[in-house]
N, C-alpha and C positions, 0 to 999 in steps of 0.2 A: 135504799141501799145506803149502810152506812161505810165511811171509809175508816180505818182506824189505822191504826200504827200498826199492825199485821200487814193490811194491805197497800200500805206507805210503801212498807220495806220490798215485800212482792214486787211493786212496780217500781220502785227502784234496781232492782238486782235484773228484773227485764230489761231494763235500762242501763246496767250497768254494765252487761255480757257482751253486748255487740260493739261498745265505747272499749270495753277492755280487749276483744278480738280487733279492733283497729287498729288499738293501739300497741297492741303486742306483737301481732300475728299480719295482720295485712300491710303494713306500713314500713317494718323492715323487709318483707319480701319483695314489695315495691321498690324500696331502695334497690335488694338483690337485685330486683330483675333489670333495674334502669341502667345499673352497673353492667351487667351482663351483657346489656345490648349494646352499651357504649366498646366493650371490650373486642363484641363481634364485628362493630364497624372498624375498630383500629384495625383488626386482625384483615377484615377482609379489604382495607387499605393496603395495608404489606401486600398480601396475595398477588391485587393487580400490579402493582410495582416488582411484584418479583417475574410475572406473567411479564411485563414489558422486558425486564433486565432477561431473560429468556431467551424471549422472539428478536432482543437484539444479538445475543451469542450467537444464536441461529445464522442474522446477517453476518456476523461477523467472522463468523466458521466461513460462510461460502464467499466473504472477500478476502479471507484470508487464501484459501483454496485457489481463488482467483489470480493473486499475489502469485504464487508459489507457481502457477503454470506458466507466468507472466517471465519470471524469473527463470526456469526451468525451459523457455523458448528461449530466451536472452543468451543465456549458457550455451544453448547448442550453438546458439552463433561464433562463439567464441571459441579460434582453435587450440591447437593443445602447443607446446615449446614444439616440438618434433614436426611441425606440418605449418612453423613461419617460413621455411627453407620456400614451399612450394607456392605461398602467396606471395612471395617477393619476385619470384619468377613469373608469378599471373601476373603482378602488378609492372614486370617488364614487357611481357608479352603485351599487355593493354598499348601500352605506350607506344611500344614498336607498330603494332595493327591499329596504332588510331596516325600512324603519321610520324612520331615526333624519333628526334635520332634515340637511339638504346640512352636508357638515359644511366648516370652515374648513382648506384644507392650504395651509401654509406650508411651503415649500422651503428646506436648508439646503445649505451649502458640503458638494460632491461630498467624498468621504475615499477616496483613493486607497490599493489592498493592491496584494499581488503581484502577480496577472494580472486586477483586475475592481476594481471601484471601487462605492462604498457611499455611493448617495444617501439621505440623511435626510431625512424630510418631517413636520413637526408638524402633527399631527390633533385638532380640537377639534370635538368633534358634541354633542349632546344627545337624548334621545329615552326609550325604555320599555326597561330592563334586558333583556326578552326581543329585541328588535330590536337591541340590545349585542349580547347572546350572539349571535343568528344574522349578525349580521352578521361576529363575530370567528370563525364556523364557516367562511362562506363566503370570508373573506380567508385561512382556513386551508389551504383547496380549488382557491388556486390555483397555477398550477402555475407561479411565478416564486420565488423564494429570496426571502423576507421575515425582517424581525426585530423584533418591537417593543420599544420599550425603554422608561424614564420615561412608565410606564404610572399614571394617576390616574383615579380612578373616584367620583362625588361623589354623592351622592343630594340631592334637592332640598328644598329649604327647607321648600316645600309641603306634604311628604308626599303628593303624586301619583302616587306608582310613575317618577316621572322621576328621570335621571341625567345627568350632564355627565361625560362621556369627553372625555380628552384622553391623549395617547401620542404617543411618535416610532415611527414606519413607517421602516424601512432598506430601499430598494432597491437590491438585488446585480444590476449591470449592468458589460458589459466597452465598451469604446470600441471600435466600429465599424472593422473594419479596412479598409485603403485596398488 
């Protein structure tokens, strides 16, 4: 068998067909596809990060939820202007059934906050340190938002076992809506 320049060329062009399909055809598709897979992992990066941002709205829906019932108990504790008349009279009753003489309350200028307002009321009693104590048990027990403050506590001159209490009472009450 002889080779000539006929079958140079032949096996060159066999040769040349699958060099030129690599180079044409398999090689950018390669690229395509390396791209493509690079884009699928960005993508499905986001995904899980939007999957976390999610499942935390989810949390944060049910502490919010949480929040609002939290607040929404709070409230109820809190009474309206029209029904301080009748804690100021619990808060004398107390006093009276725990011992101590009817005590003096003096009402101060409301103090207006965010959503509720802070009636102050100056208390001046006297009576037997243990009827003190249970009386500041039972103003402890109830179930309205108090606060006391400019708390003084005096023992008697006598030596009796008597005391002269005086304190500011904060009542947490919101204004009555219409």
């Amino acid at each position: 068998m002889r080779l000539g320049i006929r079958e140079f060329a032949l096996l060159a062009l066999v040769l040349a067909i699958p060099l030129a399909a690599w180079f044409f055809v398999f090689r950018p598709q390669n690229a395509e596809i390396a791209s493509a897979v690079q884009e699928i992992g960005l993508k499905r990066e986001t995904l899980r990060k939007l999957e976390q941002e999610t499942s935390r709205n989810a949390d944060l829906e049910r502490a919010n939820a949480q929040i609002a019932s939290s607040i929404e108990e709070i409230e109820a504790r809190l009474p309206t202007n029209k029904e301080l008349d009748h804690i100021v009279r619990q808060i004398s009753d107390l006093a009276v059934e725990s011992g101590l003489d009817v005590p003096a309350l003096k009402s101060g200028k409301p103090i207006e906050a965010a959503t509720y307002w802070e009636q102050p009321i100056e208390v001046q009693s006297g009576g037997d340190f243990r009827g003190y104590y249970e009386f500041l048990q039972r103003l402890e027990r109830l179930p309205r938002i108090t606060r006391i403050s400019d708390f003084h506590l005096r023992r008697s001159a006598r030596d009796d076992g008597k005391v002269t209490i005086s304190f500011t009472l904060s009542i947490f009450f919101q204004e009555e809506r219409k």
